[in-house]
MARNU-990662 format. One record per residue (C-alpha): residue in one letter; x, y, z; residue number from 1; chain. Coordinates in Angstrom, 1 decimal, m for minus. Layout:
BEGIN
[A [X Y Z] NUM A]
...
! end
This chain:
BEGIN
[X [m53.9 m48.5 m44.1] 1 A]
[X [m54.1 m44.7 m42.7] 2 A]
[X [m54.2 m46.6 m38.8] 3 A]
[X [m51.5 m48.5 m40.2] 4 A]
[X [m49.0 m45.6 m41.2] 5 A]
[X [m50.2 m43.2 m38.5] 6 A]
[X [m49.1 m45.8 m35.9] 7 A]
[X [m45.7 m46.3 m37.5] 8 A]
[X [m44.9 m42.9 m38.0] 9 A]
[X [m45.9 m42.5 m34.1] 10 A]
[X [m43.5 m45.2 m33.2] 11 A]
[X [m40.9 m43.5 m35.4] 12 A]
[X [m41.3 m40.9 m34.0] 13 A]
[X [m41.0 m42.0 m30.6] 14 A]
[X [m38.1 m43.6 m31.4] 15 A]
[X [m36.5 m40.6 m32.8] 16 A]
[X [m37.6 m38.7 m29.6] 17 A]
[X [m35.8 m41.6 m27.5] 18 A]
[X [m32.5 m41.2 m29.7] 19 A]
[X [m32.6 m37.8 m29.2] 20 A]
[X [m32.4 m37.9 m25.3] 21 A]
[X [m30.0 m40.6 m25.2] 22 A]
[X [m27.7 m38.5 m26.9] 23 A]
[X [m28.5 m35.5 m25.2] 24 A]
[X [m27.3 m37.4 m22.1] 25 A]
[X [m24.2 m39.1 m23.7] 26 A]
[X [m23.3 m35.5 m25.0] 27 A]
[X [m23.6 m34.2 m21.3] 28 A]
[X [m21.3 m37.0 m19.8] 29 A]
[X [m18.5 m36.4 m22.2] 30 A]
[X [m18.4 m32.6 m21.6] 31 A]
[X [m18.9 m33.7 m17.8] 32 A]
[X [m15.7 m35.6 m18.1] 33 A]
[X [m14.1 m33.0 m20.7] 34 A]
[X [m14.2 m29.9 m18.2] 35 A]
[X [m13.1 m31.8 m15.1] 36 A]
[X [m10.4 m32.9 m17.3] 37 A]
[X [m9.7 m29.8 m18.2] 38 A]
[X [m9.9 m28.1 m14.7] 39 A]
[X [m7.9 m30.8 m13.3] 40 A]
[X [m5.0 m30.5 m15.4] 41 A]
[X [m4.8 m26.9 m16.6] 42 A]
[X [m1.3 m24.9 m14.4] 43 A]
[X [m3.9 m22.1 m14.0] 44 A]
[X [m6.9 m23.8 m12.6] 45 A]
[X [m9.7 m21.7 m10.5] 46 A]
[X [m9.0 m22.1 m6.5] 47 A]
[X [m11.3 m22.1 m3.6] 48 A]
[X [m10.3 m18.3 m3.0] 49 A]
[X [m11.2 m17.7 m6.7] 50 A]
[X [m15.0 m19.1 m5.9] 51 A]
[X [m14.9 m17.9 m2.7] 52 A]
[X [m14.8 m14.2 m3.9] 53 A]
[X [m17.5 m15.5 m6.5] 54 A]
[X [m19.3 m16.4 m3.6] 55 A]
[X [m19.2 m13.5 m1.4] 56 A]
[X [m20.4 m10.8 m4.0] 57 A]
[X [m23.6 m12.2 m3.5] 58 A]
[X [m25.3 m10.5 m1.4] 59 A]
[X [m28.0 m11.8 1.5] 60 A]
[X [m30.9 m10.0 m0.3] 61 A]
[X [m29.7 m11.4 m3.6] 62 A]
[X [m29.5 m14.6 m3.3] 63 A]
[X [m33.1 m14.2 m1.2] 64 A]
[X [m34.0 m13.2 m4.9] 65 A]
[X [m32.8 m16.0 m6.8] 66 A]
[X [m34.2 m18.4 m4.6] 67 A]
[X [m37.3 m16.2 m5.0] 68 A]
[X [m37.7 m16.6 m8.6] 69 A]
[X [m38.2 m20.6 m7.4] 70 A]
[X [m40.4 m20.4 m4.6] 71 A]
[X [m42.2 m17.0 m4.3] 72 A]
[X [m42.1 m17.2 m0.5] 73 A]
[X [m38.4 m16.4 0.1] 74 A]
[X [m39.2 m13.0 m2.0] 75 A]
[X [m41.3 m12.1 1.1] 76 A]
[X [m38.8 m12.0 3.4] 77 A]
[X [m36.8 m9.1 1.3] 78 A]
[X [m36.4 m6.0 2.6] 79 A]
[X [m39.0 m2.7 1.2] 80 A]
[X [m35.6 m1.2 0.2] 81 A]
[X [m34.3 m3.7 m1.6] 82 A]
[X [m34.0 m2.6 m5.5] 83 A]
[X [m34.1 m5.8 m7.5] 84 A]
[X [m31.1 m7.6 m8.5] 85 A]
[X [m28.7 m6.6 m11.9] 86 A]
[X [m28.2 m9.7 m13.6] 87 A]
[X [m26.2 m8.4 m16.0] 88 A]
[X [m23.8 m6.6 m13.3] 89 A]
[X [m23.5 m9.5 m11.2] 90 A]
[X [m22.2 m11.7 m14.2] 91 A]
[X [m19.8 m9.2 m15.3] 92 A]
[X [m18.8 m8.9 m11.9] 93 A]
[X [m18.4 m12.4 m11.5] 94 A]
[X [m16.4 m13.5 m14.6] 95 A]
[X [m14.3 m10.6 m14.4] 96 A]
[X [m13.7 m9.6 m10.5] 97 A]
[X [m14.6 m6.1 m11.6] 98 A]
[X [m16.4 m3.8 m9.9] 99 A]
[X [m17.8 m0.9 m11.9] 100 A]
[X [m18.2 1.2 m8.4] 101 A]
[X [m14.6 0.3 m6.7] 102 A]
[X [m11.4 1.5 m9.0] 103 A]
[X [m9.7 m1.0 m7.0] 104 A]
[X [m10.6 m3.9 m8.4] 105 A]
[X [m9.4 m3.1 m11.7] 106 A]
[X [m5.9 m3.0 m11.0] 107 A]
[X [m5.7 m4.9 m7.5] 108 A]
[X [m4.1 m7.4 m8.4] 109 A]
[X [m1.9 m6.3 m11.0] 110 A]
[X [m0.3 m3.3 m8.7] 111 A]
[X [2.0 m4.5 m6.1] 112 A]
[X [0.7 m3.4 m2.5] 113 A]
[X [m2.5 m2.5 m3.7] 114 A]
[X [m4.1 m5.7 m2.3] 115 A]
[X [m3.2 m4.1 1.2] 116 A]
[X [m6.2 m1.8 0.8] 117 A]
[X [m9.1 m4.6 0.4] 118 A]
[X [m11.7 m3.4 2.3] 119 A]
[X [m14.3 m0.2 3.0] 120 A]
[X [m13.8 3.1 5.1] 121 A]
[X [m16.7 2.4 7.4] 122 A]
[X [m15.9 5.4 9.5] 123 A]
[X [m13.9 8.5 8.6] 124 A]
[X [m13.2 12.1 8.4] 125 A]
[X [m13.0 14.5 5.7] 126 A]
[X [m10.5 14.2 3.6] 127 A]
[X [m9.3 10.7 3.8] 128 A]
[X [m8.4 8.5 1.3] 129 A]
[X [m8.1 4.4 0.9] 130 A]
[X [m3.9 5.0 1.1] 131 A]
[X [m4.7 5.9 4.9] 132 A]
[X [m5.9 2.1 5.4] 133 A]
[X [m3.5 0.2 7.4] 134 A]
[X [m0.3 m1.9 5.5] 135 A]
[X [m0.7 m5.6 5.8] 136 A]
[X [2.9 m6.3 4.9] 137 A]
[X [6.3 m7.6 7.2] 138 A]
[X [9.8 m8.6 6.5] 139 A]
[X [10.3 m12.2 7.0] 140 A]
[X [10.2 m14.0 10.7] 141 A]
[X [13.8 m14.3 11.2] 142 A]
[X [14.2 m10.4 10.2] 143 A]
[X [11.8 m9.4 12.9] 144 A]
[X [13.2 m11.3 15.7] 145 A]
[X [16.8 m10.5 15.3] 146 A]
[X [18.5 m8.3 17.7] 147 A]
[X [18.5 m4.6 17.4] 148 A]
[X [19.9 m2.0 19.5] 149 A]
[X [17.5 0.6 21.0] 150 A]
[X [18.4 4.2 21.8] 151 A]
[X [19.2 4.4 25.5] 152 A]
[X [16.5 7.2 25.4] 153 A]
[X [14.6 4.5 25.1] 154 A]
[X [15.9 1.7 27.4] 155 A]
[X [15.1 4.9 29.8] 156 A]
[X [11.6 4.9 28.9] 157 A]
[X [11.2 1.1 29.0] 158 A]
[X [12.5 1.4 33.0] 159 A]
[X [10.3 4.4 33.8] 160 A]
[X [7.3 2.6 32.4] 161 A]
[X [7.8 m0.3 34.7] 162 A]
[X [7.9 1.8 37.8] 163 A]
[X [4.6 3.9 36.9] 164 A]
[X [3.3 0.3 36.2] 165 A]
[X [4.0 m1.3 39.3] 166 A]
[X [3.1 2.5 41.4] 167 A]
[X [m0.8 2.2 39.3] 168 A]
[X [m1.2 m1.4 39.8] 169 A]
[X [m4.1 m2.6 41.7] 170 A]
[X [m5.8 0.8 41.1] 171 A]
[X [m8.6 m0.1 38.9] 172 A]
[X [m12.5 m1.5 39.0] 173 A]
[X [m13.5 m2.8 42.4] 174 A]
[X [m9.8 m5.1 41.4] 175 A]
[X [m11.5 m6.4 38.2] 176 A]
[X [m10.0 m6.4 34.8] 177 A]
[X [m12.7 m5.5 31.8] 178 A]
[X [m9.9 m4.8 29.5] 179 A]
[X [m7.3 m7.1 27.8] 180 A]
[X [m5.1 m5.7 25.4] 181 A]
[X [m2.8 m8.3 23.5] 182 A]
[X [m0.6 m7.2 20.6] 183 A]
[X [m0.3 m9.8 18.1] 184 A]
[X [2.7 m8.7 16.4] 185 A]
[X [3.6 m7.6 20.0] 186 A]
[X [7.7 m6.9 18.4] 187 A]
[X [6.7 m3.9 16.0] 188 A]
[X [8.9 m1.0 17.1] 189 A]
[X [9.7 2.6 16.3] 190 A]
[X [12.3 3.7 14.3] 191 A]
[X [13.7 6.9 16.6] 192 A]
[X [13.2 4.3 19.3] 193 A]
[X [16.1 1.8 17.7] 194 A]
[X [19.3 2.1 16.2] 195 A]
[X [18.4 2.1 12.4] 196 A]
[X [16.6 3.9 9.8] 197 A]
[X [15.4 0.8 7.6] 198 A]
[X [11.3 0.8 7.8] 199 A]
[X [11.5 m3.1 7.4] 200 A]
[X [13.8 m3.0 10.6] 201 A]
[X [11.6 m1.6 12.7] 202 A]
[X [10.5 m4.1 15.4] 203 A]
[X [12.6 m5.0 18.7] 204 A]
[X [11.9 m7.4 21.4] 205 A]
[X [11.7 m5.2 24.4] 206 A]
[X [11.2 m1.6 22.9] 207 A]
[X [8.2 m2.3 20.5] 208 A]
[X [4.2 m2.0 20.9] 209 A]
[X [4.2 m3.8 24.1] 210 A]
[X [5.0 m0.2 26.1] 211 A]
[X [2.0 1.6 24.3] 212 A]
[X [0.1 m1.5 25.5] 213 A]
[X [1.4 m0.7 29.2] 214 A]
[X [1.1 2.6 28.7] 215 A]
[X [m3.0 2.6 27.7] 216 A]
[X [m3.4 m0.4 30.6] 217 A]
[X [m1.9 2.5 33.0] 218 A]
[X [m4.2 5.3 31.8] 219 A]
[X [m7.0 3.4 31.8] 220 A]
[X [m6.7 2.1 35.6] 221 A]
[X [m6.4 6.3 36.4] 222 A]
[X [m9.7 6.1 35.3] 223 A]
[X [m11.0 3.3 37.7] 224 A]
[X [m10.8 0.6 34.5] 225 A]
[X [m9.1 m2.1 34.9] 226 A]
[X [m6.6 m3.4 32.4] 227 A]
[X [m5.0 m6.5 32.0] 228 A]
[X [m2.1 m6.4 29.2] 229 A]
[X [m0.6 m10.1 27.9] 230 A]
[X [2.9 m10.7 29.2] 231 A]
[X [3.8 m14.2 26.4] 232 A]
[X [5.6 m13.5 23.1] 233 A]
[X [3.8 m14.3 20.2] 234 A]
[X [6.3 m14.0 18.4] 235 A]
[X [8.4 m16.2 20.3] 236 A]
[X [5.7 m18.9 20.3] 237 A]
[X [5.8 m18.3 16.2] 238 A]
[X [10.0 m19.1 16.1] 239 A]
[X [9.4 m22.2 18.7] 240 A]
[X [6.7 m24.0 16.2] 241 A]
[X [8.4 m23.1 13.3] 242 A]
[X [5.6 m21.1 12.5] 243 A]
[X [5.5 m18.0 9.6] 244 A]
[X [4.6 m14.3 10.7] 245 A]
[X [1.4 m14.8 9.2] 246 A]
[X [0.6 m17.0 11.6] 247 A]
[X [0.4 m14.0 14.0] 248 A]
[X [m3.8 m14.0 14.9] 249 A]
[X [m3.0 m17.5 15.0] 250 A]
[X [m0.9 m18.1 18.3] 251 A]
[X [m2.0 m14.9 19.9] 252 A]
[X [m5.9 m17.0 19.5] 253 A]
[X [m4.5 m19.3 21.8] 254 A]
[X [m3.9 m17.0 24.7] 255 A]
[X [m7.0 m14.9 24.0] 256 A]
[X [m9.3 m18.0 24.2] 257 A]
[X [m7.2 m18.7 27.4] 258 A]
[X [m7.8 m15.4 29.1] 259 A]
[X [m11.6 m15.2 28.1] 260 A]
[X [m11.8 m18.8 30.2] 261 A]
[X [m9.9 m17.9 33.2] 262 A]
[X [m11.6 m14.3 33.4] 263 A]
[X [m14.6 m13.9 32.7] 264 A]
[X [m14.4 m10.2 34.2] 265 A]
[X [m12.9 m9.4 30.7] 266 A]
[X [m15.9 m7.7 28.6] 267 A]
[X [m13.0 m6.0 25.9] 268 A]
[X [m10.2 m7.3 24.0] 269 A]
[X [m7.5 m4.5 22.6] 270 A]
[X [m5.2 m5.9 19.8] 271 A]
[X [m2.2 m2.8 19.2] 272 A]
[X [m0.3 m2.8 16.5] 273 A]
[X [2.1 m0.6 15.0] 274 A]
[X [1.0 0.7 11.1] 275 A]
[X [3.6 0.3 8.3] 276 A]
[X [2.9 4.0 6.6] 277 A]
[X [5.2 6.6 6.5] 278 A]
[X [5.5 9.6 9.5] 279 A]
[X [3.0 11.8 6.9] 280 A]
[X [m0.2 9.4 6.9] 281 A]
[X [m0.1 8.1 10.8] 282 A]
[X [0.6 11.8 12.9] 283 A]
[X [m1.0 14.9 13.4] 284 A]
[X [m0.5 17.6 15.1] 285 A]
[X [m3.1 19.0 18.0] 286 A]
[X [m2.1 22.1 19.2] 287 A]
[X [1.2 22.3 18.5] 288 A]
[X [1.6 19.0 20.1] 289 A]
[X [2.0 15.7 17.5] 290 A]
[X [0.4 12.7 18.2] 291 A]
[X [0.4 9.1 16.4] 292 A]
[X [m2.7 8.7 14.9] 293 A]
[X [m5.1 5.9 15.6] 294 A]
[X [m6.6 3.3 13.0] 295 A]
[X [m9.5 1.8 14.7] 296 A]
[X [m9.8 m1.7 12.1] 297 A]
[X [m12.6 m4.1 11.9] 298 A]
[X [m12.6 m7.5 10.5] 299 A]
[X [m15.4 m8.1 8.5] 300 A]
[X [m15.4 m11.7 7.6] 301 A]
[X [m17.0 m13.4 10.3] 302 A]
[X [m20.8 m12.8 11.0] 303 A]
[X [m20.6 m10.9 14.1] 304 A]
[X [m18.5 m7.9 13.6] 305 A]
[X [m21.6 m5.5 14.2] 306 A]
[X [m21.4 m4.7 18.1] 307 A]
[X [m17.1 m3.9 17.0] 308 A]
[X [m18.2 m1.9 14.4] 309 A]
[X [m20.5 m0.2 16.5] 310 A]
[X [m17.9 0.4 19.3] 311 A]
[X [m15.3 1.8 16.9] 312 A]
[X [m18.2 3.9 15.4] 313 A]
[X [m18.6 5.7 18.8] 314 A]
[X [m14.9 5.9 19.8] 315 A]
[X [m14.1 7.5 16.7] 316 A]
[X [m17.2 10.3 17.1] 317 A]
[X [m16.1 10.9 20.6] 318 A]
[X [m12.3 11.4 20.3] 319 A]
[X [m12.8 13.5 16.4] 320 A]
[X [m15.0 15.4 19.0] 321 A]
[X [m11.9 16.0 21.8] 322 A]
[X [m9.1 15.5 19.0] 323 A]
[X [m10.3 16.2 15.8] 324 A]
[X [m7.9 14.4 13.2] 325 A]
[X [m6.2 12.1 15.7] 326 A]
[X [m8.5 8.7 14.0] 327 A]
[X [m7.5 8.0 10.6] 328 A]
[X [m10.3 6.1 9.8] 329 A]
[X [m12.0 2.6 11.1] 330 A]
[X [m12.2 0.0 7.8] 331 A]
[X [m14.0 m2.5 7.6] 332 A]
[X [m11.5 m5.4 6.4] 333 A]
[X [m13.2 m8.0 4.5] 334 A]
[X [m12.3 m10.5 0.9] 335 A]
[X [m9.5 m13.1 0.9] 336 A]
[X [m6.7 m10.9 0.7] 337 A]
[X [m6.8 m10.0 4.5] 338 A]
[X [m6.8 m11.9 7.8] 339 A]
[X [m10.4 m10.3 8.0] 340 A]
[X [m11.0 m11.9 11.7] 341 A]
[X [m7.6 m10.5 14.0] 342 A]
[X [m9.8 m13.0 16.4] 343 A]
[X [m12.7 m10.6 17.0] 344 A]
[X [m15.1 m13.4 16.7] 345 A]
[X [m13.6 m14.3 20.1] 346 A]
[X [m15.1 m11.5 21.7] 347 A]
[X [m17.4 m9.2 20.0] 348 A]
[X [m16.3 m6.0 21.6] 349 A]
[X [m12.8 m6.4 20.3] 350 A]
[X [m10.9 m3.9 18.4] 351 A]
[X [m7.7 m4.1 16.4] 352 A]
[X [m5.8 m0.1 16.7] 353 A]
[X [m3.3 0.8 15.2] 354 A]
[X [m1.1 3.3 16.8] 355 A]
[X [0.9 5.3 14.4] 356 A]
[X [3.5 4.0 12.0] 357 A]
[X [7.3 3.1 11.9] 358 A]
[X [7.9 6.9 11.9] 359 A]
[X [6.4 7.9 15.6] 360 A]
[X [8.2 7.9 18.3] 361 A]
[X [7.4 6.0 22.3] 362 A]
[X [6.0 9.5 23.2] 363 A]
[X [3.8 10.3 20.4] 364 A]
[X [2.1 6.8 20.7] 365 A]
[X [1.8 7.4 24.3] 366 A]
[X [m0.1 11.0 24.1] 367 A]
[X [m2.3 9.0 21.8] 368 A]
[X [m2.8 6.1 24.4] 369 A]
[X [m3.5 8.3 26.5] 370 A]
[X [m6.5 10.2 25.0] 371 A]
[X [m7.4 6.5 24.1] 372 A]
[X [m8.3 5.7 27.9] 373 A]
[X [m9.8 9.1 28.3] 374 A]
[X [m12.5 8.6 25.2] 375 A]
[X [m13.0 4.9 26.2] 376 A]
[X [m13.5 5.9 30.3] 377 A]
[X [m16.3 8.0 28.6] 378 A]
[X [m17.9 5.2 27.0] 379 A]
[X [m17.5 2.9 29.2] 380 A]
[X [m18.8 4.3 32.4] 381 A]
[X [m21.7 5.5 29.8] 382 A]
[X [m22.9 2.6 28.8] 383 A]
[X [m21.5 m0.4 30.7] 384 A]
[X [m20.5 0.4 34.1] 385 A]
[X [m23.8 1.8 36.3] 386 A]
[X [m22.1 2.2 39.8] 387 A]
! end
């Protein structure tokens, strides 16, 4: 009788154990379905930016550790240094984008503009804050390619460029060209170049960025380094596709990719741009002379930004050694909120410099370009060039 009982309380029980997983999985299907409903019909509904970001707070070593707390043997492979992961931090900092160690995040996206200063101050001098970061902003396409008149100061500039171009041409490394310098928004101009005073009016299709290119191609070859500067429009590629300015690093890729195939001379690629901060944050003044400060920029979101990083590292600590002040600071630009590439995956001893803001004038960008060749002459010859 005992056997008896015992075995149909173990089948009851069984039973009860069976019903129990079966509903357990029934329960998980309909919240399955319930959230994807959910996510697939709420106005608000997370994007692959939103777990993107997610994503990339997670550090290398970090996610070495979680893996770790599976299989032992991928916690061999972290670093002595390495600390141990917050759990606790990295959840808070994943629900809620908030980092306790970076104000910016708590605000970011609630502030207009602040978004423009994503990113880190790899390199900088004392005294500098995250508002000297470069502006990621424009005026529409149609408002940067419409026609402007320039100061004839500077249409006289613009001719007496071309004939110190064409008098330095051929003067440069046994007749090869290491440098190429491309500016991707190649119609950001100057405002005491142009007849207006509107910041968002600041960009002309002959007097622009273009001439600081020219000028730093012409310094550079009067220091036996040959320069090659890009002649297309990218901005006029952008207006013939129907393309959007922020499609910018986009068509100039095109002709980079192109020149890094037909020369393989070419062991740098220059990107100059034009900031859009105000005359205070982008000059300073050297001995009574003012120059437009340079922004050396970085894009950190591809996996081989080092070697940049390192090159902007030493340009910086050899012109704040010449020119103290004249670098505002070299960030590191990573996160969705930035291009975070400006092509320098193409090439891995690319930079993106910015040469002063709306503010500066053709000559102050020029002094700048100048010391520019003279700091890079000194690297170069240092550590590439052993003729």
């Amino acid at each position: 009788m005992r056997r008896r009982q015992s075995y149909f309380m173990s089948g009851q029980k069984k039973r009860t154990s069976f019903k129990h997983i079966f509903l357990t999985v029934f329960l998980g299907i309909i919240i399955i379905f319930l959230v994807t409903g959910v996510l697939t019909t709420v106005d608000n509904k997370p994007s692959s930016v939103t777990f993107y970001q997610w994503s990339s707070e997670v550090s290398g070593e970090d996610f070495l550790y979680f893996m770790g707390l599976e299989n032992h043997y991928f916690k061999t492979n972290l670093p002595v240094s390495y600390q141990g992961l917050n759990v606790g931090e990295t959840i808070f900092n994943t629900v809620t984008s908030i980092s306790l160690d970076d104000p910016r995040s708590f605000l970011g996206r609630e502030l207009p503009g602040m978004s423009h200063y994503q990113g880190e101050m790899y390199i900088s001098g004392e005294g500098y804050e995250h508002t000297d970061l470069l502006a990621e902003s424009a005026p529409p396409l149609e408002i940067i390619l419409a026609e402007r008149e320039a100061t004839k100061e500077s249409l006289a500039k613009l001719e007496e460029l071309e004939k110190e171009k064409q008098a330095q041409a051929n003067q440069n490394t046994n007749g090869q060209q290491v440098v190429y310098i491309i500016n991707a928004h190649n119609h950001e101009s100057y405002l005491p170049e142009l007849e207006t005073t509107v910041p968002n009016e600041a960009y002309h299709s002959q007097v622009n960025i273009t001439l600081v290119s020219d000028k730093l191609a012409i310094e550079l070859e009067k220091h036996g380094i040959g320069a090659l500067v890009e002649e297309r429009d990218v901005q006029g590629m952008l207006k013939e596709r129907g393309w959007n300015y922020n499609q910018s690093y986009t068509g100039a890729r095109e002709f980079i990719t192109e020149t890094l195939e037909t020369n393989d001379t070419v062991e740098f690629v220059f990107d100059l741009h034009r900031d859009s901060l105000p005359r205070e944050r982008t000059t300073v003044n050297i001995n009574g002379v003012d120059y437009a400060k340079a922004l050396f920029v970085i894009g950190g979101n591809h996996d081989d930004y080092g070697r940049s990083l390192q090159l902007a590292e030493e340009l910086v600590g050899i012109m704040e050694e010449y020119y103290p002040g004249l670098s505002r600071v070299a960030p590191l630009k990573t996160g969705t909120r930035t291009n975070g590439v400006f092509n320098q995956d193409l090439n891995t001893n690319s930079l993106l410099i910015e040469m002063g803001g709306y503010d500066n004038t053709l000559e102050e960008a020029y002094r700048t370009a100048e010391v520019i060749a003279k700091v890079f002459a000194e690297y170069y010859f240092e550590h590439y060039h052993n003729d």
